[in-house]
N, C-alpha and C positions, 0 to 999 in steps of 0.2 A: 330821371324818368319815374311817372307814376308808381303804384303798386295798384295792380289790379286782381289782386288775390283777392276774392270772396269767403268771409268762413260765413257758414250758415247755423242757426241755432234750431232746430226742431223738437218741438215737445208736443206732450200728446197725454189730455188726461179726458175722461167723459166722454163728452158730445165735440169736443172742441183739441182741434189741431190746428196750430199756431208757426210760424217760420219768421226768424228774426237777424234783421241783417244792420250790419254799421261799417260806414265806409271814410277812409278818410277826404274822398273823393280825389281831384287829377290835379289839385294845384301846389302840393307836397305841402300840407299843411297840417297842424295839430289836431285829432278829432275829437273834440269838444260835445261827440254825441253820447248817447248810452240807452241804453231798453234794459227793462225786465219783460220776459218772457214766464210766465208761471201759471200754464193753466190747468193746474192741480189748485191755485186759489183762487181761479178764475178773476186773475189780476193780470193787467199787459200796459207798459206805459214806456214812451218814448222822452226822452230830456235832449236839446241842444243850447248846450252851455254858450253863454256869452260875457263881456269882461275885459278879455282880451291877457296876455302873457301869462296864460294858464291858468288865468282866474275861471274859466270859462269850463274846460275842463273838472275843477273842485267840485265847482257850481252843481253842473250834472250832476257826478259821480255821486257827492252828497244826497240828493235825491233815489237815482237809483239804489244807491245801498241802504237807505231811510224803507224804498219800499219793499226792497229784497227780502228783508227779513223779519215781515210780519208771518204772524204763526198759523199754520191752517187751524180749523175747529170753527172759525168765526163766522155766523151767520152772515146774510148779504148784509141787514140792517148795519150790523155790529162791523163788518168788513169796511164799509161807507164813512163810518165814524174812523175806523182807525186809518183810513187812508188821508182824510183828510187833515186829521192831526199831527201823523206826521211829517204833510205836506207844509202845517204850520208850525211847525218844528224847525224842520230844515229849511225855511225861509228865515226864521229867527236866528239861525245860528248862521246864517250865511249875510245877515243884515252885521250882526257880531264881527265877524270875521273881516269884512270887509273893513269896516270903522278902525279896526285894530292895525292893517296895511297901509289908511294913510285916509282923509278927506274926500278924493276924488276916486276912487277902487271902487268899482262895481264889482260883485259876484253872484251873476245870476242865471237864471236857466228857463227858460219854457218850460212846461209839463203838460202831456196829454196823455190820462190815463183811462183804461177801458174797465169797468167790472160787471162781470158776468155770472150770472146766477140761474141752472138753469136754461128757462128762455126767456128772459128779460136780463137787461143791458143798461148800466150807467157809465157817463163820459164826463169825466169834468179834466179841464181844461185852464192854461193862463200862457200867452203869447198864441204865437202863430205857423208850433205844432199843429198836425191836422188830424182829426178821424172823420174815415166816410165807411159807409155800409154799401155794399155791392149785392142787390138783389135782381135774377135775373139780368136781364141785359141794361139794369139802370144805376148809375154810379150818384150815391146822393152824400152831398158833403155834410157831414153831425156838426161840425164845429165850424164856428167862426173865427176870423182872425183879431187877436186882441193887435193891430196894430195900425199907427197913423195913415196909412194907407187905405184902410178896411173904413176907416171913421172918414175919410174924405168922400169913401163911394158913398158911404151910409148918408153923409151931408149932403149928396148930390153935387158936390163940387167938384170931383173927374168920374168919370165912365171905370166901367170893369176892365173895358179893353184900357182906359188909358192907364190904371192900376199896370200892366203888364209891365215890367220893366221902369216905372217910375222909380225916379233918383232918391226916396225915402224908402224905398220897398221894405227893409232891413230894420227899418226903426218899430220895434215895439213898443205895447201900452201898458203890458202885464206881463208880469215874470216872477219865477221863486227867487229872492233875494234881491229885489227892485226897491227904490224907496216904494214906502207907503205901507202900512200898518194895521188891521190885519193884513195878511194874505185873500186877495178877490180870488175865485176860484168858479168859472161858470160850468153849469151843469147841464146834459139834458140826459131823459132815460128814453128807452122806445124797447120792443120787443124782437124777438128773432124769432123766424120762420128756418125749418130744414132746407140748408144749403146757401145760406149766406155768408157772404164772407165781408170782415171789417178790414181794412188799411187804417196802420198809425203808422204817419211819418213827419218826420221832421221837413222844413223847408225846403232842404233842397234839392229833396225830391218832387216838391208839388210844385216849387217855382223852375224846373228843370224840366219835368215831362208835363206836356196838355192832360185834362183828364180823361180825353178822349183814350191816350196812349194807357193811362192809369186804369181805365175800366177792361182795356184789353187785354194786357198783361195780367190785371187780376185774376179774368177768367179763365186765365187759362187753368188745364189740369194738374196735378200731383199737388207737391207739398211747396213746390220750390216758389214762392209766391213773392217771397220776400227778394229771396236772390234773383228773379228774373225782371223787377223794378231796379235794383239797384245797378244789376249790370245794364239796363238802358243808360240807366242817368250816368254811369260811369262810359256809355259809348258817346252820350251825347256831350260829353268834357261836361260835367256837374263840376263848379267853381267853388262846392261850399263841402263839406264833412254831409252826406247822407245815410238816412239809416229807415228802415222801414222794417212792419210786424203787420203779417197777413194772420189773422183768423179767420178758422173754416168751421161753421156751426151745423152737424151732423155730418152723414156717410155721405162719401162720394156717392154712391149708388143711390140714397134717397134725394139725395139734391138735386137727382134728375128727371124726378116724377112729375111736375107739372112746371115748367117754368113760367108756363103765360101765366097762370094762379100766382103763383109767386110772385113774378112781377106785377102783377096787375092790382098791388095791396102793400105799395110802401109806407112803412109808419108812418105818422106823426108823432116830432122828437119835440114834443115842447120844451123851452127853457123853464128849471124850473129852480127854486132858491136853494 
């Protein structure tokens, strides 16, 4: 029988409270997920490892610990820099590591990471980890999916609806510790308004609940944001390791000063290099 114990991680630094949850999900499987939560660096980033016999697992964990312990002091500019460095870092050494267990060994991992400064927001991203921004009643997706499924809608060769459930769903295009050389890493920034909150979560969460269910569960009140996605996806039998990190950007209390304004002015997240 499953384990459907939830631990919840809650931190709390600034403007910005955060709730981080990772699940192995219902199919007794290894989880190959992992988050930092740190917003006292106003740093937050989700990994779900892939591989497979534990390669999946490293994958991650390598990442997460890569970003765990950068030092605070660092401006945004200077944070941006050192995040992605050691994002190509730990692709390098899991490019390594992998050559070294044999020709065919993958060891890789998604990464979608948040950084926040203030009221502006950078996201950069590789696989088909997700972050969306939740401003008033409207749930808008920041990232797209580096994966063959996402390039087929993009080609116009199947529909969104037929993406649902297609027998490649699972196939990525981008990952830390993927062949290819540098590390692709896409980026967008956009600004925060009082009382938005971001979701980063790995796949299977987004391919387990509609977004519809995701913008609801977002909104709801307190801290519990992350743990009340994951126990859906764990009612709804999620088949894969899930894990998800709600940020809430300002007070409960200012968040509810105007929502139609609020809503009524979501960014534009340009991609930018």
């Amino acid at each position: 029988m499953a384990d459907t114990r939830i631990d919840q991680d809650v931190a709390r630094s600034g403007s910005f409270t955060s709730s981080a949850v990772t699940h192995a999900g219902t199919a007794n499987r290894l989880n190959e997920d992992g988050f930092v939560n740190r917003p006292d660096l106003g740093l937050w980033a989700v990994a779900d490892g892939a591989g497979g016999h534990e390669s999946g697992e490293v994958a991650s964990a390598e990442v997460v610990s890569s970003l765990q312990t950068i030092e605070p002091g660092l401006s945004a500019a200077e944070m941006l820099v050192e995040v992605r460095s050691r994002l190509e870092q730990a692709h390098s050494r899991l490019l390594e590591a992998a050559s070294q267990r044999g020709p065919d060994v993958l060891m890789a991992t998604t990464v979608v990471v948040l950084l926040a400064r203030d009221d502006h927001f950078a996201c950069l991203w590789a696989g088909d980890s997700r972050a969306y921004l939740l401003r008033g009643h409207s749930l808008t997706r920041i990232t797209r999916d580096h994966s063959l499924v996402q390039a087929l809608v993009e080609s116009g060769t199947i529909t969104e609806g037929e993406a649902i459930g297609h027998p490649h769903a699972n196939v990525i295009t981008r990952a830390v510790g993927a062949d290819g050389d540098p590390l692709e890493l896409e980026k967008r920034t956009g600004q925060l308004q009082v009382g938005d909150r971001l979701l980063l979560c790995t796949d299977g969460l987004c391919k387990t609940l509609p977004e519809e269910q995701l913008l609801e569960l977002l909104s709801g009140d307190g801290d519990s944001g992350a743990e009340r996605l994951v126990a859906a996806a764990l009612t709804a039998k999620v088949n894969d390791n899930v894990t998800a990190i709600t940020i809430s950007f300002g007070t409960d209390q200012a968040a509810a000063i105007d929502v139609t304004t609020v809503n009524a002015s979501i960014p534009t997240m340009p991609k930018d290099a």
